[in-house]
Backbone as CSV, one residue per row, in Angstrom:
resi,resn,N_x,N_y,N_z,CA_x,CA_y,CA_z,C_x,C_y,C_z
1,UNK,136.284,96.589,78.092,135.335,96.546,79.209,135.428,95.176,79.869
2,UNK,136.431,95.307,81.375,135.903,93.934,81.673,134.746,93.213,82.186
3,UNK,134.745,92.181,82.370,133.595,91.857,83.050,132.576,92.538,84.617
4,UNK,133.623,92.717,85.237,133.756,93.382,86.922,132.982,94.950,86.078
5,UNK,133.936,95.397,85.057,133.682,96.744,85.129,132.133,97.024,84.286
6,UNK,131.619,96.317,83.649,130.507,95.855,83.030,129.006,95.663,84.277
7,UNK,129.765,94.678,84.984,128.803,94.693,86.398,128.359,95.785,86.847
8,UNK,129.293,96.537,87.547,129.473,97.355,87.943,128.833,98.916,87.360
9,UNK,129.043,98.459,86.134,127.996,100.006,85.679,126.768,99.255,85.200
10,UNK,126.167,98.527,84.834,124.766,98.062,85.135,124.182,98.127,86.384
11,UNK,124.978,97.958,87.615,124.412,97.778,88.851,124.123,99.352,88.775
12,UNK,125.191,100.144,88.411,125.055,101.691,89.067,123.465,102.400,88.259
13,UNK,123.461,101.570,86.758,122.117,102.227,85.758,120.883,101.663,86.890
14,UNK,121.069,100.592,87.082,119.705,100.087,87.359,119.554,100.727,88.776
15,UNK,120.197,100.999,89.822,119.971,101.629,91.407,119.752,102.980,90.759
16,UNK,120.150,103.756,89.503,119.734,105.368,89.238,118.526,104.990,88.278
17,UNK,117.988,103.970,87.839,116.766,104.124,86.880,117.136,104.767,85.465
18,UNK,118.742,104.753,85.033,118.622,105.221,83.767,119.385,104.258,82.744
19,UNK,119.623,104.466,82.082,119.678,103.469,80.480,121.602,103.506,80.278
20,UNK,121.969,102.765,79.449,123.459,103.189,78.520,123.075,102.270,76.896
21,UNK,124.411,103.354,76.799,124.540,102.673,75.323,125.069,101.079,75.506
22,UNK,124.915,100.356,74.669,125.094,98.664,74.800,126.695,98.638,74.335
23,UNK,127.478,98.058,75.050,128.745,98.093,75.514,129.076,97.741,74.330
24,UNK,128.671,96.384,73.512,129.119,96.307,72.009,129.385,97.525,71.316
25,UNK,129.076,98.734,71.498,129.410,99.719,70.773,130.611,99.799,70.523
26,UNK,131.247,99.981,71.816,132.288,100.367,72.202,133.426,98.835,71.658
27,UNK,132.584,98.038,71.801,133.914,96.844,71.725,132.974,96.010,71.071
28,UNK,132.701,95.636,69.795,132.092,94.481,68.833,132.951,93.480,69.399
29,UNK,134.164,93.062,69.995,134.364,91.562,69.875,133.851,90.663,71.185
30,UNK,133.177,91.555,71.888,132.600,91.000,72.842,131.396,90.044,72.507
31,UNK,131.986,88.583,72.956,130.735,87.701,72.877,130.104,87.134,73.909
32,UNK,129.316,85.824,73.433,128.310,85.365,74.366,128.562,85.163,75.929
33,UNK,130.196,84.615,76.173,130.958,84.039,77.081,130.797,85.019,78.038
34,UNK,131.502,86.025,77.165,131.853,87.611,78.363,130.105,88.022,78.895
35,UNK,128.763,88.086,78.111,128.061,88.536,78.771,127.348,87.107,80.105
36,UNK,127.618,85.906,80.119,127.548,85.293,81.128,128.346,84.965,82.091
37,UNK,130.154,85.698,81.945,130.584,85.928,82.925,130.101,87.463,83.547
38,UNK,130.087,88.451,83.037,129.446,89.668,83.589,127.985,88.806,84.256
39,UNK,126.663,88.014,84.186,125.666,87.802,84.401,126.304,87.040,86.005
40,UNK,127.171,86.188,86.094,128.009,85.524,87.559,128.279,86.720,88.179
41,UNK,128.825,87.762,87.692,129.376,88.430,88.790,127.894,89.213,89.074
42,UNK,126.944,89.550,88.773,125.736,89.806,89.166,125.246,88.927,89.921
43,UNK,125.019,87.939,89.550,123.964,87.266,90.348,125.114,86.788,92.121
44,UNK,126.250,86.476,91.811,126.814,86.824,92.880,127.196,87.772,94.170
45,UNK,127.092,89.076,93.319,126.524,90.280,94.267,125.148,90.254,94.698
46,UNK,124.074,89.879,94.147,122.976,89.818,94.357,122.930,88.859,95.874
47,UNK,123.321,87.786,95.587,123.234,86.554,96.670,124.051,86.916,97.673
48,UNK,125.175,87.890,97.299,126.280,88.854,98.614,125.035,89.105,99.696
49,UNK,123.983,90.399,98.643,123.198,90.954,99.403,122.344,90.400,99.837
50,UNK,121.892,89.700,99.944,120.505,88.401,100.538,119.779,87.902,99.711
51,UNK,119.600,88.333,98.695,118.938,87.800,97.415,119.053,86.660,97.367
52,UNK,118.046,85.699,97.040,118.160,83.924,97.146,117.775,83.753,95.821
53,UNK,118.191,83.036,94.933,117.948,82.854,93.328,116.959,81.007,93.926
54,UNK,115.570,81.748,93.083,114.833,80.776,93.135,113.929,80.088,92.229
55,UNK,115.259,80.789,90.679,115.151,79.763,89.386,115.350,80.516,88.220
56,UNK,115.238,79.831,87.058,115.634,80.688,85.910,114.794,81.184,84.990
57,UNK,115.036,81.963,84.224,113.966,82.519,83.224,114.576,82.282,81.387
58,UNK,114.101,81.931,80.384,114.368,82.045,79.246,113.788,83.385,78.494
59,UNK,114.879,83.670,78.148,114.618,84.685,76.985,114.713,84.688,75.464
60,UNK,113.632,85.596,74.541,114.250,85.272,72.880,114.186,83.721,72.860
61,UNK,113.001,83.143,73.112,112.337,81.678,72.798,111.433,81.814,71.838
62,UNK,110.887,82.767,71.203,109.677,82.911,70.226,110.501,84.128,69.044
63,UNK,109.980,83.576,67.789,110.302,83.994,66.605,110.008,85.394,67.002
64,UNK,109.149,86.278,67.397,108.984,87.497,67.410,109.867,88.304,68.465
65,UNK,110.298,88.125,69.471,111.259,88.580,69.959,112.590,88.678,69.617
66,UNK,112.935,87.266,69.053,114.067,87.237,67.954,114.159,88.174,67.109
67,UNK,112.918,88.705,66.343,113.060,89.552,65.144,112.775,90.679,65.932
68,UNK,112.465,91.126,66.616,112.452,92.856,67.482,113.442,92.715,68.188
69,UNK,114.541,91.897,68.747,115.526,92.126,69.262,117.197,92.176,68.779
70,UNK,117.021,90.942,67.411,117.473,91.358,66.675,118.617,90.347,66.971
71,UNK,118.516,89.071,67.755,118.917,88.359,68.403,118.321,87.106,67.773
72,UNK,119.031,86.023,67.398,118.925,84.718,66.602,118.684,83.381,67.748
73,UNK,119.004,83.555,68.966,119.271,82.781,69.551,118.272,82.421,70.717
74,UNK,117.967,81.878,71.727,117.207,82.069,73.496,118.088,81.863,74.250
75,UNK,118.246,82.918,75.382,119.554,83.091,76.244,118.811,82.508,77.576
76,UNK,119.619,82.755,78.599,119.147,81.962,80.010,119.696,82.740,80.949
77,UNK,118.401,83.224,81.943,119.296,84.170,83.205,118.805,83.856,84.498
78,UNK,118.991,84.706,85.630,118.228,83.775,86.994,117.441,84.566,87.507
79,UNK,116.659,84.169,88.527,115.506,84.701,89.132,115.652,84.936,90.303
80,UNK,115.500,86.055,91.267,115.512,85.867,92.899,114.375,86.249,93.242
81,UNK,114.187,86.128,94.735,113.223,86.116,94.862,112.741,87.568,95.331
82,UNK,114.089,89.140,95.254,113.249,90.274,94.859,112.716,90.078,93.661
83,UNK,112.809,89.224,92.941,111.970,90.314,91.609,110.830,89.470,91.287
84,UNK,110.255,88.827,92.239,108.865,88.377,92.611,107.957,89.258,93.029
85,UNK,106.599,89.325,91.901,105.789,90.705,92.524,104.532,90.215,92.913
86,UNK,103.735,90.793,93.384,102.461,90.377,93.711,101.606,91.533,92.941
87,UNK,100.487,90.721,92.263,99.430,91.704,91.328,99.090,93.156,92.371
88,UNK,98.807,93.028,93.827,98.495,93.984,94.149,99.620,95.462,94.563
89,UNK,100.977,94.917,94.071,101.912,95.710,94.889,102.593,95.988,93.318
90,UNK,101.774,95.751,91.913,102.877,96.145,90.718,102.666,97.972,90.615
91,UNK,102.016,98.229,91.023,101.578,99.345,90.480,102.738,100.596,91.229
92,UNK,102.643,100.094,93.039,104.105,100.512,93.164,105.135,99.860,93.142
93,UNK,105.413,99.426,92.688,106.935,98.716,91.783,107.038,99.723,90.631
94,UNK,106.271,99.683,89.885,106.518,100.300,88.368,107.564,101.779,88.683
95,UNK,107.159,102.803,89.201,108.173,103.534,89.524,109.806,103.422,89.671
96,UNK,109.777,101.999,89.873,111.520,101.818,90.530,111.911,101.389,89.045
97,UNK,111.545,101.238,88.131,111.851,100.704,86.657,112.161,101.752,85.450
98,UNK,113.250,101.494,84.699,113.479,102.666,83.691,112.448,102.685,82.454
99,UNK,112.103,101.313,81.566,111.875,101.720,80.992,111.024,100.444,80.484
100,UNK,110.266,99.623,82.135,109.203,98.183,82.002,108.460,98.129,80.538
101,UNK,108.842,96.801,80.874,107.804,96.339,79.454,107.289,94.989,80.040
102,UNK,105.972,94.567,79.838,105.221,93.719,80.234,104.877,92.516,79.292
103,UNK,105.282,91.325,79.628,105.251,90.202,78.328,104.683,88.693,79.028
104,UNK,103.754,87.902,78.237,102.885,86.631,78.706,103.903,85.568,78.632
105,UNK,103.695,84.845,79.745,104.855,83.766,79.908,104.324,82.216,80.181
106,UNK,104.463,80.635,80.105,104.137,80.060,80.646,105.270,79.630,81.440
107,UNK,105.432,79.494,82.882,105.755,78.774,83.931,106.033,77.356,84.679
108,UNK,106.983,77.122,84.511,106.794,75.779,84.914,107.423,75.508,86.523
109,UNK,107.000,74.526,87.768,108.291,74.808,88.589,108.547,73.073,88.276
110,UNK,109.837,72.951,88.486,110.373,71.742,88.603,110.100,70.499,89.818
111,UNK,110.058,69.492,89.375,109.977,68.534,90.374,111.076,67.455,90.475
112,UNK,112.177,68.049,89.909,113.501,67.635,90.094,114.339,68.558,90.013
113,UNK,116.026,68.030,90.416,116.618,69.002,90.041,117.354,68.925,88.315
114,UNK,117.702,70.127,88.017,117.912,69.869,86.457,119.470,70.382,86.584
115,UNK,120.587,69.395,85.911,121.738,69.636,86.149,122.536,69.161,84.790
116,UNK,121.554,67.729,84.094,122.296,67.565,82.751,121.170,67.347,81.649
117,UNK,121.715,67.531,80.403,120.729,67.315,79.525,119.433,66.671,79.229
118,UNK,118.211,66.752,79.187,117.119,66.240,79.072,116.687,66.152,77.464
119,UNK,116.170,65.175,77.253,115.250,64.910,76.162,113.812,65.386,76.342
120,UNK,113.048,65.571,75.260,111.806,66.275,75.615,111.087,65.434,76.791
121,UNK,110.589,64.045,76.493,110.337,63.588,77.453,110.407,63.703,78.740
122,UNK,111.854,63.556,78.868,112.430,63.716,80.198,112.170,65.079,81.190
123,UNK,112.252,65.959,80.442,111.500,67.769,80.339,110.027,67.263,81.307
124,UNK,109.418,66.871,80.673,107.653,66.481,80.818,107.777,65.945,81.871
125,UNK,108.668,64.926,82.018,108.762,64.101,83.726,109.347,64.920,84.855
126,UNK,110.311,66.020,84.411,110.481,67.010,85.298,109.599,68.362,86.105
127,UNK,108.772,68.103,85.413,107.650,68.955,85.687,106.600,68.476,86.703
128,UNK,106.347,69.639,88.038,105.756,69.556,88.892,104.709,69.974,88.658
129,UNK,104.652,71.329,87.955,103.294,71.894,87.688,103.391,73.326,87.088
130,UNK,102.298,73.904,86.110,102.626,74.724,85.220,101.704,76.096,85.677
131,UNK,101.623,76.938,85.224,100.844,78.151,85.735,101.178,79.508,84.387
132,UNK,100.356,79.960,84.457,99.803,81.515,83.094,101.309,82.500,84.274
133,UNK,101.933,83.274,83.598,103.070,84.382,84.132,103.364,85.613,83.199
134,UNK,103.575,86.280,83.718,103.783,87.715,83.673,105.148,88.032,84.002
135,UNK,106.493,88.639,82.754,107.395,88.972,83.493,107.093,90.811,83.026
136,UNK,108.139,91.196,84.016,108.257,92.517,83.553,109.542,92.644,83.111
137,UNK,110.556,93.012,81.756,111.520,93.637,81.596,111.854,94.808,81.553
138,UNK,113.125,95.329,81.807,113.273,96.651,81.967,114.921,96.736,81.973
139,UNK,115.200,97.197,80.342,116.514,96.723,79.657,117.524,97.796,80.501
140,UNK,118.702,97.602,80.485,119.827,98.520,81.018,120.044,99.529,79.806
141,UNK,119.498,99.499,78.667,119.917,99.857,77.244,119.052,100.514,76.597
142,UNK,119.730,101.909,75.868,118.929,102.573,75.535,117.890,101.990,74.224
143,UNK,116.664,102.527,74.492,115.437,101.977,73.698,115.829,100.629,73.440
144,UNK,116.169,99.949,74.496,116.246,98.047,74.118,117.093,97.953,73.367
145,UNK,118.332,98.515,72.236,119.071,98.595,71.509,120.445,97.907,72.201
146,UNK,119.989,96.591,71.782,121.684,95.603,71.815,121.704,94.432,71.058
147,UNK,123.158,94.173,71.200,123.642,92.520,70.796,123.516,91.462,71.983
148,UNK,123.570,90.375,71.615,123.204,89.457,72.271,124.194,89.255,73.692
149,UNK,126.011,90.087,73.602,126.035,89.714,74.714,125.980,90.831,75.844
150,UNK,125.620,91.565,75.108,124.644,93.619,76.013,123.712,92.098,77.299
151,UNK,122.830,91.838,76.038,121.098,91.580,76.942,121.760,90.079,78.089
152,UNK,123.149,89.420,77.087,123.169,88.022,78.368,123.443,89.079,79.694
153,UNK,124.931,89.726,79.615,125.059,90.593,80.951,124.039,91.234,81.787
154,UNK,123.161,91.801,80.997,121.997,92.208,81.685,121.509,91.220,82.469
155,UNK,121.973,90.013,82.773,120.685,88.818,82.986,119.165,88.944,82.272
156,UNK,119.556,89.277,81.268,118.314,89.028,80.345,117.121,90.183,80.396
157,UNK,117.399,90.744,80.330,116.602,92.070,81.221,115.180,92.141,81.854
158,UNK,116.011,90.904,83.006,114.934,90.246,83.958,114.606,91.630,84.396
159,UNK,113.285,92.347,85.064,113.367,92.770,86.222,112.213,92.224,86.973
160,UNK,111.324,91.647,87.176,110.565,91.355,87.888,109.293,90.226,87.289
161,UNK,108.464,89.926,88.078,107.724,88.191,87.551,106.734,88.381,88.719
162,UNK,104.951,87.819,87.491,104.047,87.725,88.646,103.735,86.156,87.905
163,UNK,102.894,85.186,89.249,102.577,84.224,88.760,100.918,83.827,89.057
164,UNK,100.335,83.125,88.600,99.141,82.347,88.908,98.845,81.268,89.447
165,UNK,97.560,80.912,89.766,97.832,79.331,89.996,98.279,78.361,89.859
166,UNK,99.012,77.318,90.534,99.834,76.566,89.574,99.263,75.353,89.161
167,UNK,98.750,75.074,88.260,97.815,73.922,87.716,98.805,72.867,87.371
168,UNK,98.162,71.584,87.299,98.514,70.298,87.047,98.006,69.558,85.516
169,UNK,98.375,70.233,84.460,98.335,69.161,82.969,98.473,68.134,83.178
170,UNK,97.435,67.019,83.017,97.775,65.689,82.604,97.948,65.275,81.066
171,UNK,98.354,66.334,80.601,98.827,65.845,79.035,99.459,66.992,78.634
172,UNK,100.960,67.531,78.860,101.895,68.827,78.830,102.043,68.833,77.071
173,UNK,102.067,67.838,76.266,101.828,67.872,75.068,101.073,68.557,74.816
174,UNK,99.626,69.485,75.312,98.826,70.190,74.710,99.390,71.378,75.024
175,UNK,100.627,71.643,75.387,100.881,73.117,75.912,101.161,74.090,74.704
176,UNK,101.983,73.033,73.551,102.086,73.418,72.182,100.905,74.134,71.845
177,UNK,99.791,73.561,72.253,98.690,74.090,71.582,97.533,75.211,72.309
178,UNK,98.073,75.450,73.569,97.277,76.541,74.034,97.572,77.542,73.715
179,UNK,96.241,78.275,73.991,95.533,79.890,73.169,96.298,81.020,74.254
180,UNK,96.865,82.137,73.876,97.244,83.262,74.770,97.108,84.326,74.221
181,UNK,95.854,85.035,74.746,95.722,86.242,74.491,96.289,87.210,75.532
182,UNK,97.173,88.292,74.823,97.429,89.368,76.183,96.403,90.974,75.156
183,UNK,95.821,91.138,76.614,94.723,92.546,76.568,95.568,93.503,77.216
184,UNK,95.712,94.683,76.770,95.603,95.934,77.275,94.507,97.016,77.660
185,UNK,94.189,97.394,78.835,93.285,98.313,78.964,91.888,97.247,77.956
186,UNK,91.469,96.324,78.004,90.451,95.668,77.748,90.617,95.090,76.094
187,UNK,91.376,95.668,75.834,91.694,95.525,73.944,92.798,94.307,73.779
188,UNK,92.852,93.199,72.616,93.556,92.349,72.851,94.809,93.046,71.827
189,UNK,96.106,92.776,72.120,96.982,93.402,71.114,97.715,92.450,70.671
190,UNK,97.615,91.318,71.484,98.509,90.373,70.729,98.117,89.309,71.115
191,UNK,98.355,87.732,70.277,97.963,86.728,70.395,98.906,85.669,70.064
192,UNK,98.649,84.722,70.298,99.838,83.359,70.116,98.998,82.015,70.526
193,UNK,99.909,80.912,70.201,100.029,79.930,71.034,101.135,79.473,71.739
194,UNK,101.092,78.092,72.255,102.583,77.829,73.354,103.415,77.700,72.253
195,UNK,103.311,76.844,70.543,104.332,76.832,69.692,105.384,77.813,69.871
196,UNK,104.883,78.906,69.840,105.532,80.287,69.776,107.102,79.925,70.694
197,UNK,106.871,79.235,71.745,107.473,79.097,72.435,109.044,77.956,71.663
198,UNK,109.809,78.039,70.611,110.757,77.034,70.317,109.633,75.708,69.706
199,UNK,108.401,75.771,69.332,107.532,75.072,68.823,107.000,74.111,70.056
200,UNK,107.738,74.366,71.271,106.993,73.710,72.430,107.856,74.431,73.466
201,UNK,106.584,74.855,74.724,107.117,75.070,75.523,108.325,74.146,76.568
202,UNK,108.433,72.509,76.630,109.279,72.077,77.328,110.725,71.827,76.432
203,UNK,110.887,72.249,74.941,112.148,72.479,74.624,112.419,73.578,75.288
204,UNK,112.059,74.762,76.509,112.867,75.870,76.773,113.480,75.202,78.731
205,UNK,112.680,73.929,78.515,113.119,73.022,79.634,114.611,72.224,79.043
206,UNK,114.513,72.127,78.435,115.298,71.288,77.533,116.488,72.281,77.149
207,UNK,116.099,73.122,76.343,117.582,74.321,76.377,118.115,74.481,77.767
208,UNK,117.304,75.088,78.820,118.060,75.477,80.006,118.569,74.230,80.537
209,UNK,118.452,72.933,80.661,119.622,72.027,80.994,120.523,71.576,80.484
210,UNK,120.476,71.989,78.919,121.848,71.800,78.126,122.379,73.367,78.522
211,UNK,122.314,74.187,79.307,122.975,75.604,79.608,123.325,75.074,80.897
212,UNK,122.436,74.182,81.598,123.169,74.338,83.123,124.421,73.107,82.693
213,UNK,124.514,72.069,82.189,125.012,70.635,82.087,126.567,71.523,81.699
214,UNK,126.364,72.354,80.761,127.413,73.604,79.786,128.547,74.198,81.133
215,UNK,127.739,74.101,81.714,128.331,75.297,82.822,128.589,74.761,84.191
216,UNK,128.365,73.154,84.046,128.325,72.475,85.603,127.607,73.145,86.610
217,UNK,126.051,73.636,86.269,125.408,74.322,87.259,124.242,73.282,87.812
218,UNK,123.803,73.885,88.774,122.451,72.735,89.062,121.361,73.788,89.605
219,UNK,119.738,73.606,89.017,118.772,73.919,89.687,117.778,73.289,90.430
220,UNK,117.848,73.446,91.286,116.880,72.600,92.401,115.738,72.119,92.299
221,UNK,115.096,71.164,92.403,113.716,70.588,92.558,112.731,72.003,93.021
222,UNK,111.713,72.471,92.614,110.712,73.521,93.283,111.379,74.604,92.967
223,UNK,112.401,74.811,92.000,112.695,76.081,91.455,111.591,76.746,90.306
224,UNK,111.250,78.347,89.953,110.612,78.210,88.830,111.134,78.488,87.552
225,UNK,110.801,78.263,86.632,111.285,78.716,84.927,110.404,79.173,84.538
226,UNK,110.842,80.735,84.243,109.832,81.434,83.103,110.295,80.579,81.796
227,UNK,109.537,80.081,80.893,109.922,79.496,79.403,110.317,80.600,78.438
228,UNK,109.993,82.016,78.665,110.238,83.112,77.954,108.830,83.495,76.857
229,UNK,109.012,84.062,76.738,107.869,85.145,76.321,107.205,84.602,75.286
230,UNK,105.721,84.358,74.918,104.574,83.720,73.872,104.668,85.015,72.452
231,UNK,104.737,85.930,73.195,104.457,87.433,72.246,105.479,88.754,72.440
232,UNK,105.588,89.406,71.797,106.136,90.739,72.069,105.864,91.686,73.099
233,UNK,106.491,91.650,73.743,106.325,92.629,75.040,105.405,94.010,75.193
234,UNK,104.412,94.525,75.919,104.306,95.823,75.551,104.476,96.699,76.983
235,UNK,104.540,98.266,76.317,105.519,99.154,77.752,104.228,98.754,78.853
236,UNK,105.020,98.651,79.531,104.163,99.042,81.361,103.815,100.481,82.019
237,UNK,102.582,100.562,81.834,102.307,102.024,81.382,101.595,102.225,82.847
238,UNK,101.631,103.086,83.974,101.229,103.558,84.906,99.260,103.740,84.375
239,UNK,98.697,102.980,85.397,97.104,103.136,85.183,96.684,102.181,84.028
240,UNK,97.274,101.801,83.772,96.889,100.610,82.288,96.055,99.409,83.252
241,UNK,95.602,98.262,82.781,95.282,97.165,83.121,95.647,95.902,81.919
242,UNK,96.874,95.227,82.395,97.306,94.264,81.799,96.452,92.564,81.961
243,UNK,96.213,92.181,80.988,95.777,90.922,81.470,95.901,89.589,80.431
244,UNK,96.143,88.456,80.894,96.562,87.543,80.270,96.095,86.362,80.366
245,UNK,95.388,85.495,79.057,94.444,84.481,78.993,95.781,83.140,78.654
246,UNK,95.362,82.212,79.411,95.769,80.953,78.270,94.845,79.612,78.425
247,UNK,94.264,79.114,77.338,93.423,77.950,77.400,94.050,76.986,78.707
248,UNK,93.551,76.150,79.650,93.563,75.416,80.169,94.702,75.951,81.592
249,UNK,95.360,76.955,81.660,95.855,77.247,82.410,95.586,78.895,83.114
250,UNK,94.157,79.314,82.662,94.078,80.702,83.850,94.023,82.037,83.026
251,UNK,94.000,82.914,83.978,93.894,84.245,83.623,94.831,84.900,84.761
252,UNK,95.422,85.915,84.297,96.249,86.848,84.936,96.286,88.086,84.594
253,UNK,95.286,89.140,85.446,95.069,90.295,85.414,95.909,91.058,86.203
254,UNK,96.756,92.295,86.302,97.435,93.583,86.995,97.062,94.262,86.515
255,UNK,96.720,95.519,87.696,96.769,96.623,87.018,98.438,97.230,87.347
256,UNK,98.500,98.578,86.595,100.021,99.055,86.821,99.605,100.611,87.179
């Protein structure tokens, strides 16, 4: 499976709304490399079509996604600015999705650009301002069932991102330590803190510029970064009401 031909039938699952088996099936020696050259030739068609990439997202940053995905590692994919939603317009979105799943995120956008390695510090000085997020995934793969370089090709099985206010921490060190509850339909199902996150959310600042520095890439000043997911995802269920707490940074309610 080459890369082109890999593209190419992800693009065709995701425009029909249906699933495949994870290409590793077919070929175990496929690794990390091949699913971020398949992820270029995506995001390059994407930007063909007008799509403007207006930052990146981390994935598989918290021990519990690791262990339901089955994946050891946190991968890195990009963001445009279709798959920016607004709370009042998710509900029709959800339809265009095979098989959404809804997961609590913290947000950061940059106030530089990030191109080579950062130290945590340096992470903290890059930061413009942080905000409570919501992505939605919605895997190319049947029942979420892959290896790590299935989900890189996927671009991470971004499909879409809501955000909140974007607040200003004067001490990003406490991010380790904020509370995130995500509620369903009024019931809380899962809980965390930012640890969850690589034991701090600005090491997933810190991974993604040792990925761009890797790859001679650069992201722009006022780009955003999802840090990747606090908790385990749950499905995006038509008529549900999703909502998401975190100490010192907000609340983020959708319905779907």
């Amino acid at each position: 499976m080459t890369p082109a031909d890999a593209e190419a039938a992800l693009r065709a699952a995701r425009g029909a709304r249906r699933t495949l088996a994870p290409f590793t099936d077919a070929d175990p020696t496929l690794d990390e490399q091949w699913g971020y050259d398949v992820q270029s030739l995506d995001r390059a068609r994407r930007l063909g079509s007008g799509e403007t990439v207006i930052g990146a997202k981390l994935g598989l940053t918290s021990a519990a996604k690791q262990q339901r995905m089955n994946v050891d590692q946190p991968i890195v994919g990009f963001l445009t600015d279709v798959m920016r939603v607004e709370a009042g317009s998710l509900a029709r979105t959800v339809p265009g999705w095979a098989q959404p799943r809804i997961e609590p995120e913290i947000a950061f956008v940059t106030a530089q650009a990030l191109s080579a390695p950062l130290t945590l510090d340096e992470a903290a000085r890059a930061v413009d301002g942080v905000c409570v997020a919501a992505e939605v995934i919605d895997s190319r793969y049947d029942g979420y069932r892959f290896r790590l370089p299935d989900v890189v090709a996927d671009n991470t099985s971004a499909a879409g991102f809501l955000v909140g206010p974007l607040a200003r921490p004067t001490d990003l060190d406490e991010l380790a330590r904020v509370r995130c509850e995500l509620e369903v339909d009024g019931h809380v199902v899962h809980e965390a803190t930012g640890a969850a996150i690589l034991g701090h959310p600005l090491r997933a600042l810190v991974h993604l510029s040792e990925h761009l520095a890797r790859r001679g890439q650069t992201l722009p000043a006022g780009s955003l970064v999802l840090a990747g997911a606090l908790t385990d995802a749950v499905p995006l269920l038509g008529g549900s009401r999703y909502t998401i707490r975190m100490t010192g940074l907000g609340t983020l309610s959708v319905g779907a």
